[in-house]
N, CA, C and O atoms as CSV, one atom per row, in Angstrom:
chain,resi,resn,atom,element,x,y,z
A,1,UNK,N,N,-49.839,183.869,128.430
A,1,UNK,CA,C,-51.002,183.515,129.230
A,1,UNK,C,C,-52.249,184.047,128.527
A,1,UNK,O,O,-52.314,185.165,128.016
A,2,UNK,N,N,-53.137,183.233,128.544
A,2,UNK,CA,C,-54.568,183.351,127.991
A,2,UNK,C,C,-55.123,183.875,128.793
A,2,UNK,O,O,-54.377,184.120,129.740
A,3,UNK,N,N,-56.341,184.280,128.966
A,3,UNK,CA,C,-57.523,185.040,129.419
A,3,UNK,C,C,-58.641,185.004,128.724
A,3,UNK,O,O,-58.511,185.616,127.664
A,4,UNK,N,N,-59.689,184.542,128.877
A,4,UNK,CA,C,-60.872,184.040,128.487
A,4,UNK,C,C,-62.129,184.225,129.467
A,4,UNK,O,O,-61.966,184.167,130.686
A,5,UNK,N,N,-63.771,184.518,128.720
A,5,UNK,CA,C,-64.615,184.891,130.025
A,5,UNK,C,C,-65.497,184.293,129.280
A,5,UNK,O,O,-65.360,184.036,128.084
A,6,UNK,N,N,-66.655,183.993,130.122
A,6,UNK,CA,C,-67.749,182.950,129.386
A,6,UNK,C,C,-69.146,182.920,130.783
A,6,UNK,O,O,-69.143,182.497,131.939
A,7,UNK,N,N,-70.193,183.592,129.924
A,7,UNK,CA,C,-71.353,183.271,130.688
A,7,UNK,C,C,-71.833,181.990,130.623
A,7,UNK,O,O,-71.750,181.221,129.666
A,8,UNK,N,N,-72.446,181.760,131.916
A,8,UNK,CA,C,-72.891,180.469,132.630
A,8,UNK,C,C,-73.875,180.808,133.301
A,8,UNK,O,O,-73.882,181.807,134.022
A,9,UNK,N,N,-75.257,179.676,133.089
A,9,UNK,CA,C,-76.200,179.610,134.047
A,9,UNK,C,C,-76.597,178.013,134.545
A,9,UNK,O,O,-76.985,177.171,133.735
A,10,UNK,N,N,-76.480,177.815,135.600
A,10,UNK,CA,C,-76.841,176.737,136.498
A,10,UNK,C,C,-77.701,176.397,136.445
A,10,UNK,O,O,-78.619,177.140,136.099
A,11,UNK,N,N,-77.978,174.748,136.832
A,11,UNK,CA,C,-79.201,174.355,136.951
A,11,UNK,C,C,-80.379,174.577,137.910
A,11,UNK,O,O,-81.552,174.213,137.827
A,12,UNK,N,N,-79.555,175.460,139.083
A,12,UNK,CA,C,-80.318,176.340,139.916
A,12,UNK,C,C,-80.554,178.028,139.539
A,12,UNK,O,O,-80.704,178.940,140.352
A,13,UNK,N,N,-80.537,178.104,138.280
A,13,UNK,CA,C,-81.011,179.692,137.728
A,13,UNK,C,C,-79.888,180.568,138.263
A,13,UNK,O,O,-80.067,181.763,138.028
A,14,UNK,N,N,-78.812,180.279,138.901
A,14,UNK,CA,C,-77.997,181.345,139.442
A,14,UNK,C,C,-77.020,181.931,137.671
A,14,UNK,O,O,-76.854,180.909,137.005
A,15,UNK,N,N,-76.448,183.179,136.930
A,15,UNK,CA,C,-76.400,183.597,136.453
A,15,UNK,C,C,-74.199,183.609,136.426
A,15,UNK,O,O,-73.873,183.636,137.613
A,16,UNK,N,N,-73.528,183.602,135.961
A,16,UNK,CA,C,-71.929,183.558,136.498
A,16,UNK,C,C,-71.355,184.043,135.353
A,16,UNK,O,O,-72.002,183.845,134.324
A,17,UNK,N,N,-70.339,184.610,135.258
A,17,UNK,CA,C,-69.329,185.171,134.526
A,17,UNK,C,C,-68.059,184.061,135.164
A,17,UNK,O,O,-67.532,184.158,136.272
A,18,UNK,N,N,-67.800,183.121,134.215
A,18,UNK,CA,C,-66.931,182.608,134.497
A,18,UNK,C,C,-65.591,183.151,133.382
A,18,UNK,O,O,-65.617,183.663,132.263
A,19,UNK,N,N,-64.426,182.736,134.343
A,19,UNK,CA,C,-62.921,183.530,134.164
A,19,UNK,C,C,-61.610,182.358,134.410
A,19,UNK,O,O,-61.142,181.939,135.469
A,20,UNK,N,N,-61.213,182.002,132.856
A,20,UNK,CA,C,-60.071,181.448,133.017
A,20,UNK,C,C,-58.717,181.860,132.634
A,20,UNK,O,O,-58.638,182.828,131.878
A,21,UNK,N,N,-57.849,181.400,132.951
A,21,UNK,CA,C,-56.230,181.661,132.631
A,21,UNK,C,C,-55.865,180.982,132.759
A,21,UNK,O,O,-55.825,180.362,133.822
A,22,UNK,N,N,-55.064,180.512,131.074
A,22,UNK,CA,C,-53.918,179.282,131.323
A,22,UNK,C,C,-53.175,179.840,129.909
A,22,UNK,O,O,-53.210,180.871,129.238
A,23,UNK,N,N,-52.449,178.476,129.859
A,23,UNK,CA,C,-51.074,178.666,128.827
A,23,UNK,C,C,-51.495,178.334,127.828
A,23,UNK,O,O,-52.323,177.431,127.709
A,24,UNK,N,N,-50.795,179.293,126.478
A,24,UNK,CA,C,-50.677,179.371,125.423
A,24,UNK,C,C,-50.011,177.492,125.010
A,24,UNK,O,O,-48.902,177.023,125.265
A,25,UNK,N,N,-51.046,176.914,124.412
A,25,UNK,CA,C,-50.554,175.345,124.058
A,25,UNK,C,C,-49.760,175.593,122.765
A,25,UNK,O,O,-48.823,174.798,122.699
A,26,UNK,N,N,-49.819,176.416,121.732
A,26,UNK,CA,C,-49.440,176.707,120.831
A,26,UNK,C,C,-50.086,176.383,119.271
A,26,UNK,O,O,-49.678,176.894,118.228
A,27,UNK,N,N,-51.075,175.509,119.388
A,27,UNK,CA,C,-51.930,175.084,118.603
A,27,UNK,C,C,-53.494,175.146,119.130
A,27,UNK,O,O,-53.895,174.974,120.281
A,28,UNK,N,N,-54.272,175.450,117.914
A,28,UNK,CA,C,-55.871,176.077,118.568
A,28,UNK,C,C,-56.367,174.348,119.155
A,28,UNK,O,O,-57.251,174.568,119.982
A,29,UNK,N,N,-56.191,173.072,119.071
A,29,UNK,CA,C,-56.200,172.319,119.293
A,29,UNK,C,C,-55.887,171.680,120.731
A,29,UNK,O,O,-56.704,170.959,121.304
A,30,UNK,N,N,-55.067,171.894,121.079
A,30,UNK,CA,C,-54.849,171.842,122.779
A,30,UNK,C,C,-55.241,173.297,123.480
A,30,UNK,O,O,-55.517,173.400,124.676
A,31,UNK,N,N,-55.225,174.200,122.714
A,31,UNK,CA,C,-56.007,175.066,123.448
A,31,UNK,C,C,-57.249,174.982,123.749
A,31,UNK,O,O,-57.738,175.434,124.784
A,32,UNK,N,N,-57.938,174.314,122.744
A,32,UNK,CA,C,-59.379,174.134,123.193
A,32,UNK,C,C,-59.697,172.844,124.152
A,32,UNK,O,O,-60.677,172.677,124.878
A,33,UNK,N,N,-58.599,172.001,123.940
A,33,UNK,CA,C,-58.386,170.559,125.288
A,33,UNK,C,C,-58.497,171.889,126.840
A,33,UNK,O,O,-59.422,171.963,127.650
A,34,UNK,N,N,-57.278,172.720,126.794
A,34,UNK,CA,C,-56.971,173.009,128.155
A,34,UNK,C,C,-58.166,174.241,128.151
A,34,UNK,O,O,-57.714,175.047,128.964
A,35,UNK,N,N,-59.082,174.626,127.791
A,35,UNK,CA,C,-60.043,175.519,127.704
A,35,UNK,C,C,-61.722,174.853,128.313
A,35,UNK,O,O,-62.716,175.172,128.965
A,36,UNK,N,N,-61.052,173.632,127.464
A,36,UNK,CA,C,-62.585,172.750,128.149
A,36,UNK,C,C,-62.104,172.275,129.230
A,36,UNK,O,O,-62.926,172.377,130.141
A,37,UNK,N,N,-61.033,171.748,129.578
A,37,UNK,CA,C,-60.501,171.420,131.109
A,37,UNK,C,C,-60.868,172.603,132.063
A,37,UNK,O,O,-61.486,172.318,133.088
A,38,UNK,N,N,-60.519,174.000,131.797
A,38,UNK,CA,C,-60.972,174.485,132.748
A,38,UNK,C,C,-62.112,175.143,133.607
A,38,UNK,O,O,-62.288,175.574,134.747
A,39,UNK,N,N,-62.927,174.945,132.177
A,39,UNK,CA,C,-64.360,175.629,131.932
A,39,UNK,C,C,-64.956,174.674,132.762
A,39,UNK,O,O,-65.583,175.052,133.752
A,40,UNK,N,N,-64.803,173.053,132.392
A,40,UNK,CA,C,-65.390,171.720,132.845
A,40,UNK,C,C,-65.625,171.854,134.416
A,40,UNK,O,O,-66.635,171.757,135.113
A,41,UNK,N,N,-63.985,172.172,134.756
A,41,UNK,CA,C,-63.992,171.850,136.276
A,41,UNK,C,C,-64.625,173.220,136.980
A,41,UNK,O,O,-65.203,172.890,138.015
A,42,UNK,N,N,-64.697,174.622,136.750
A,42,UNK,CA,C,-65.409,175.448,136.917
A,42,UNK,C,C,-67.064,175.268,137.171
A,42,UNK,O,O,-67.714,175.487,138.193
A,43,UNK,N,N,-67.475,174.810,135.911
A,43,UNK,CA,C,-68.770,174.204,136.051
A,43,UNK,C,C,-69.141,173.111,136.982
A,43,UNK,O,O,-70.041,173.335,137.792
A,44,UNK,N,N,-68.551,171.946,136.964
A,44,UNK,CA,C,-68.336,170.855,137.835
A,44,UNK,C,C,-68.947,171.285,139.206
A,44,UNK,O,O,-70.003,171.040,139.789
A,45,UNK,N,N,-67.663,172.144,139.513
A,45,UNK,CA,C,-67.565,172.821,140.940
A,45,UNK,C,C,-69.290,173.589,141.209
A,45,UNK,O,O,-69.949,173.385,142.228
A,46,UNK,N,N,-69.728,174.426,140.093
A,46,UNK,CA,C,-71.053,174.908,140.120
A,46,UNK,C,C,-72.179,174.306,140.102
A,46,UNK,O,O,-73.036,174.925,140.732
A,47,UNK,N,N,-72.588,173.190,139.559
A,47,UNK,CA,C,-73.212,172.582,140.122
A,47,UNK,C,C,-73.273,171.672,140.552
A,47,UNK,O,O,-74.256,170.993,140.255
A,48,UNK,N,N,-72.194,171.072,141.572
A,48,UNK,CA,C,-72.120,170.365,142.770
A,48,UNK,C,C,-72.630,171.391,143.957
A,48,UNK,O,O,-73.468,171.081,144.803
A,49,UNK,N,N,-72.029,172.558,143.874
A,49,UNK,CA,C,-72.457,173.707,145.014
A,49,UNK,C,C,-74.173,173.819,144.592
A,49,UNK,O,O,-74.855,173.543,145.579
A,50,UNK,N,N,-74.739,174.049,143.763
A,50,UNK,CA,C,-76.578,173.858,143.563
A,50,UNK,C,C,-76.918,172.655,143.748
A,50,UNK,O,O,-78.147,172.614,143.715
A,51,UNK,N,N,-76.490,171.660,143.924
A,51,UNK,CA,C,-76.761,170.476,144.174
A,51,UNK,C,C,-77.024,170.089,145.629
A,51,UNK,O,O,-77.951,169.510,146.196
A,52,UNK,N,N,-76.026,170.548,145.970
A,52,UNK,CA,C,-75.879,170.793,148.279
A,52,UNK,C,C,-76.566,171.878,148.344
A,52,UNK,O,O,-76.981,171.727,149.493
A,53,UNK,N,N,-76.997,172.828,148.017
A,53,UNK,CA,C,-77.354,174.274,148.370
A,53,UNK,C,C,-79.089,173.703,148.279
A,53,UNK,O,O,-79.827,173.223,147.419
A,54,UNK,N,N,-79.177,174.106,149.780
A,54,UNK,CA,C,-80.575,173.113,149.888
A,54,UNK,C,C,-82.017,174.459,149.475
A,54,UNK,O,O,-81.985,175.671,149.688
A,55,UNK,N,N,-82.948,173.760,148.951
A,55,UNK,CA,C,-83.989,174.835,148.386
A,55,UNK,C,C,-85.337,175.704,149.252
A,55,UNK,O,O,-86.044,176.508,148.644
């Protein structure tokens, strides 16, 4: 199992330490597929929530 951390800032200025864990793909190549998969949907999720989060 991987473990990986990565600062993030939103399009609403909010500041995040984002935190993933997944599986060893075995090649740096699908690791970076399942790395952007999870980063993606992390983000996704972040600014959809600044998006509804009324000003």
């Amino acid at each position: 199992m991987l473990r990986e951390t990565m600062k993030y800032k939103d399009s609403c200025g909010n500041n995040w330490i984002l935190i993933i864990h997944f599986e060893d793909q075995g090649n740096e190549t699908d690791n970076n597929n399942e790395r952007a998969s999870h980063y993606g949907d992390l983000i996704d999720g972040l600014e959809q929530k600044c998006a509804d989060t009324p000003t």
